[in-house]
N, C-alpha and C positions, 0 to 999 in steps of 0.2 A: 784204308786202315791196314799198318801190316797184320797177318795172323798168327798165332803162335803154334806150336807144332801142336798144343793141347786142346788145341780150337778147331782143329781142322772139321773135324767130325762133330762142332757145334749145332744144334738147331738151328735152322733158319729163327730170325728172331724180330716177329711181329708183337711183342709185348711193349711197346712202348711208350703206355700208358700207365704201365708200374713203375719202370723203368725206362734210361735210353744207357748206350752203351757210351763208357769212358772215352770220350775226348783221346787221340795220342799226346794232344797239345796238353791237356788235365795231368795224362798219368808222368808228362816232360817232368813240368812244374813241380807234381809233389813229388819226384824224386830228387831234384834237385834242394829244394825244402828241406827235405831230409839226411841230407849228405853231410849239414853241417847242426848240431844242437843250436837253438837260440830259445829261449824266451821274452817275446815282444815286452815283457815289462820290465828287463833286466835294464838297469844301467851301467853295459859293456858293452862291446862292439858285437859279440855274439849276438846279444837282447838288440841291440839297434837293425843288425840284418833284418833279425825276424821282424823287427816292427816295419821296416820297408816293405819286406814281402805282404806283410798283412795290411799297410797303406796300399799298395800297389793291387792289391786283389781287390779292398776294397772301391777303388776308385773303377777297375774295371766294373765288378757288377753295378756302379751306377748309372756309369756310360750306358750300361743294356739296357735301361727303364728311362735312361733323360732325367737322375739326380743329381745330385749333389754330394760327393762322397761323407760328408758328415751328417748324411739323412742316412745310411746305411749302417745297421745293425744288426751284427754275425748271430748265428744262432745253430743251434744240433738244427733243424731242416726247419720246414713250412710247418708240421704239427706246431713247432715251441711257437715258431713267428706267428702263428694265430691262437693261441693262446696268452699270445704276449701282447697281443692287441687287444682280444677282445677283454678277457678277464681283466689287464693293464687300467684300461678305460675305463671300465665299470669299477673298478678298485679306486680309482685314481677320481673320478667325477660322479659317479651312479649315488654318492649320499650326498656329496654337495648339492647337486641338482634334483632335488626329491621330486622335482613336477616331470623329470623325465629317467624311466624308469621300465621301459618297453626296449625290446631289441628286436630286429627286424633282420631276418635269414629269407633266400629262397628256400625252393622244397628240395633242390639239386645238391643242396654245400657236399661238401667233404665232409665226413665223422669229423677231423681235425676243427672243423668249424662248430658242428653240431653239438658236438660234448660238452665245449667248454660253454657255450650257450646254454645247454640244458643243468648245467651246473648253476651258473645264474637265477633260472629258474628257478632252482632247489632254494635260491637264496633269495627270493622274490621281487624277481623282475620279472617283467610278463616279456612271453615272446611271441612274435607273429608271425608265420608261414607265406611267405608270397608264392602264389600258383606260379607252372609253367603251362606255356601250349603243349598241343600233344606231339610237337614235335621237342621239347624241353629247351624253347628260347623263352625267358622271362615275360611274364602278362607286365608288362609296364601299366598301362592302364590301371589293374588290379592295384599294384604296387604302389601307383600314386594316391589311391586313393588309404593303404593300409600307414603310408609314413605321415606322420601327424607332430603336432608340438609336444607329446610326451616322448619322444622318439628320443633314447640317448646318441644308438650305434645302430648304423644299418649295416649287412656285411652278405655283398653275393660275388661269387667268382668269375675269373673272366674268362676260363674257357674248364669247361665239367671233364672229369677226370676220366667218366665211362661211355659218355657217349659224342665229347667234341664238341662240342655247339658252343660256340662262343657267343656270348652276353654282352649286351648294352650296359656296360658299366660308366663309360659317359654320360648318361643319361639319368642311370642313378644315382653317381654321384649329384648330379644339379638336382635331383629330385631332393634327395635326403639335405643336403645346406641347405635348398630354399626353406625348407622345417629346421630349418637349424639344429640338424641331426650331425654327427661324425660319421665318416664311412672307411670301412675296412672292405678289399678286394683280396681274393684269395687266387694269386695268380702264379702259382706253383707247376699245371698243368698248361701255361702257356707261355711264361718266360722262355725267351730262346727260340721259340718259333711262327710268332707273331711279330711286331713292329707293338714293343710299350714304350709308353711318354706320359711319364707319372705328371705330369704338367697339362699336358691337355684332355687326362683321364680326369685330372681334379681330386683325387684320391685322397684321403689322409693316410691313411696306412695299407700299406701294400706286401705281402707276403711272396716267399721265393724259396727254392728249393733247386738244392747242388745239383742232383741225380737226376734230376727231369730236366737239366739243359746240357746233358754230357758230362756232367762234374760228376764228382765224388759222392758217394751215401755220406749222411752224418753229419750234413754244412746245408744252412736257409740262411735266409737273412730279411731282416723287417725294414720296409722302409717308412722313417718316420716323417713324413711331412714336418718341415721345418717352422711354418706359418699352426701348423695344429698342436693339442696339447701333446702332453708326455705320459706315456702309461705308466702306470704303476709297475714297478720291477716284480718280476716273479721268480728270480732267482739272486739270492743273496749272497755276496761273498768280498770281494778287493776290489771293486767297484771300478773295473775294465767295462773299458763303452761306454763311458761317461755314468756308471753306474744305473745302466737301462738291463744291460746284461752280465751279470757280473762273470767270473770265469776264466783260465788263462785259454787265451786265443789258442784253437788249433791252426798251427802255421800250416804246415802241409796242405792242408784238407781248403783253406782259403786261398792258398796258391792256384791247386786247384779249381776251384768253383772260380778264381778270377780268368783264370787261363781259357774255360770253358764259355764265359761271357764274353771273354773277346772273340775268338771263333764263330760265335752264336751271332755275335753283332755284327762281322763282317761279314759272313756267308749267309746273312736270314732271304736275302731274294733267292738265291741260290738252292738254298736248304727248300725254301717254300718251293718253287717250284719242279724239287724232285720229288718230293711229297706227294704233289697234287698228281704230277705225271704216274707214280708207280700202286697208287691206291686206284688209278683211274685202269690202269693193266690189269688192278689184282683181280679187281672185282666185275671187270669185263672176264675174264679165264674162267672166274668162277659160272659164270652165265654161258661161258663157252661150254663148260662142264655138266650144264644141265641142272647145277646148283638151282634151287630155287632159296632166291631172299629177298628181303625189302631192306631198307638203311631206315633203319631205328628214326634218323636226324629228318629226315623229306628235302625240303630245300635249305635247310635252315644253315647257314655260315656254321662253316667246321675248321678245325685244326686242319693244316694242309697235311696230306700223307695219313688224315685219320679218319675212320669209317665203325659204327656199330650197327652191325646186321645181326637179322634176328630171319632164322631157317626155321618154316614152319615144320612144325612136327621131327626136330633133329633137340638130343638133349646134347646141349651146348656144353656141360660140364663133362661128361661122356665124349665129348669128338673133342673135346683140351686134351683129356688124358690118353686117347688113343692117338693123336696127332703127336704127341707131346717130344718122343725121342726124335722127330725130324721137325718139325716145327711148334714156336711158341708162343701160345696163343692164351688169353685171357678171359672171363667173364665178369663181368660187374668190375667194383672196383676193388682189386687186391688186398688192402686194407681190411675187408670186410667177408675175406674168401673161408669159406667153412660155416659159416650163416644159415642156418636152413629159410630163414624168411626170404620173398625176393628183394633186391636189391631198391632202398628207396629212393633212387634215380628214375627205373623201371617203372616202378609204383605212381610217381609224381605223374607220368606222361602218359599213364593212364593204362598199362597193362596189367593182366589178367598176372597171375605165378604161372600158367601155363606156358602160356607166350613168354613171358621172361626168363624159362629157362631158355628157351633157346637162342638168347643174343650172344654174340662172341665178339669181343671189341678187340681191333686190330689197328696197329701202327707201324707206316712204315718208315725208317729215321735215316737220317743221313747215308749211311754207310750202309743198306738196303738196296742191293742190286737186282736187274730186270730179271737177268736168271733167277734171283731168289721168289719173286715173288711171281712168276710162271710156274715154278718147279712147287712154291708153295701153295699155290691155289687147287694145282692138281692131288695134292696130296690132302688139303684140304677135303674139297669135294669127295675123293675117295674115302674121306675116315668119316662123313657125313652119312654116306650110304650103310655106314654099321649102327649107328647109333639115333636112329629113328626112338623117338618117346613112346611111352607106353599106349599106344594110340590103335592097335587092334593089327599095324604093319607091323612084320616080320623083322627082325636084324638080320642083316645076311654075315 
């Protein structure tokens, strides 16, 4: 990627799992987008551009999951598309169906998942917690026994935003339709870096997000399985989207996030395998370093290029800030940063708040070079040695 001369003296940039950096292909598209006014719903050649553009974006992010471009539904990011599903649903079926009236979450979701489910609550639908192992891969087991025929909406993610472990979401889908349940996957954190096939995940609704596959902040999109119902709209207006989402299309910003799904679809062996290679460097350096960690995950299937280690006796929030002006690093999941409670990712998989200050979740992304992530583990290590926890050792 070229660099810009305001870049030069960037952090090394392991954050990305809040974030991954803009596509060149992403920031093409929305400049070109913008070169010329259109609103996709005019009828004039101005409005016909843009509605290209935003068919043509559309149709890319489908290609990336194995839809069908009229299953795809633009959205501000992942938070609205799982909002849009779940509330959707429960809005749209939760009183017709009075014998089912239960929703069914892991303990890992996203807040974006969590909220609008505890909202439900507030409105009396009962919700069920499915455990994880302790390394935070789903108790299937557990699960099948918790989804039942009062089950509306089951809804778990396909790969967790803080610690990578990707989920049996195949599995749970078959679980939850043999109960004759609907299911929502919140695949925000893994689009663009796995191989999705909304067809052979069995999905009904599937959730996506611009910025976590190289696109733009400010752009998700919902996909609705064409065979499952229709959620209830949660935004009201000139009824664009087939009046699922109402709102004038951001053309740019879907330029974008399509630009960023074709790159994602064509380079994902590529992109996986430099992932796997440069996590597997970093965190050998760090061992070279005398680092002492464990990975949060154990064996358990991870996002390629992603790792959450937890340094005994190092406060994790303390070696972000001291590492921070040369490299960029994370804990828990960003969403939820300034929280004094620990993280309930942490929490689920069975640690102490002690121990959970000290994980640090790192991602290495496309454009993450072997110098970077040599030069960052040393530097790593080195801001570790200041920031021992209040443990009776010394800071040097």
């Amino acid at each position: 990627m070229n660099m810009r001369s305001d870049e030069i003296d960037a952090p090394i940039f392991l954050d990305g799992f809040a974030t991954l950096p803009l596509a060149p292909e992403a920031r093409a598209a929305m400049l070109a987008a913008w070169e010329l006014p259109g609103n996709a719903g005019s009828p004039n050649g101005s409005g016909e551009r843009a509605a290209r553009i935003v068919e043509d974006g559309r149709s890319a992010v489908a290609d990336l999951i194995g839809a069908a471009p009229a299953e795809i539904v633009f959205t501000s990011g992942a938070t609205e598309a799982n909002n849009l599903a779940i509330l959707g649903v429960a809005a749209a079926y939760g009183k017709n169906q009075c014998n089912r009236r239960r929703i069914v979450i892991s303990a890992i979701e996203h807040k974006a998942v969590i909220e609008p489910v505890r909202r439900l609550e507030a409105e009396g639908f009962a919700v069920t917690v499915a455990p994880v192992h302790e390394n935070g891969h789903l108790d299937l087991n557990a699960l099948s026994r918790l989804i039942g025929d009062d089950v509306l909406l089951a809804s778990v993610m396909l790969a967790n935003n803080e610690i990578g472990v990707i989920q049996p979401v195949r599995e749970v889908a078959q679980i939850s339709h043999a109960a004759g349940a609907l299911f929502h996957c919140d695949a925000a954190q893994a689009a663009g870096k796995i191989p999705i096939d909304v067809l052979d995940l069995d999905v009904d609704y599937l959730s996506l997000s611009g910025h976590k596959c190289y696109g733009p902040m400010g752009i998700g999109a919902l996909y609705l399985s064409a065979a499952a119902p229709r959620p209830t709209p949660q935004i009201f207006g000139g009824g664009q989207q087939g009046g699922v989402r109402s709102g004038t299309e951001p053309v740019a910003l879907i330029a974008g996030f399509g630009a960023a799904a074709r790159v994602a679809r064509s380079r994902l062996p590529e992109d996986q395998a430099h992932g796997v290679r440069l996590i597997a460097i970093l965190l050998e350096e760090l061992a070279r370093h005398q680092l002492r960690f464990t990975r949060v995950s154990g064996n358990a299937e991870t996002l390629p290029g992603s790792a959450a280690i937890m340094m005994p006796g190092v406060d994790a929030d303390m070696l972000c800030a001291t590492a921070a002006r040369e490299v960029s690093l994370s804990t828990g999941s960003a969403c939820t940063s300034g929280q004094i409670r620990v993280s309930h990712v942490l929490e689920a998989i069975g640690f102490s708040d002690h121990d959970a200050r000290s994980v640090v979740r790192i991602f290495c992304n496309r454009y993450t070079t072997e110098t970077e992530v040599v030069t960052a583990a040393h530097l790593i290590a080195d801001a570790a040695k200041r920031c021992w926890l209040a443990t009776g050792e010394l800071r040097q």
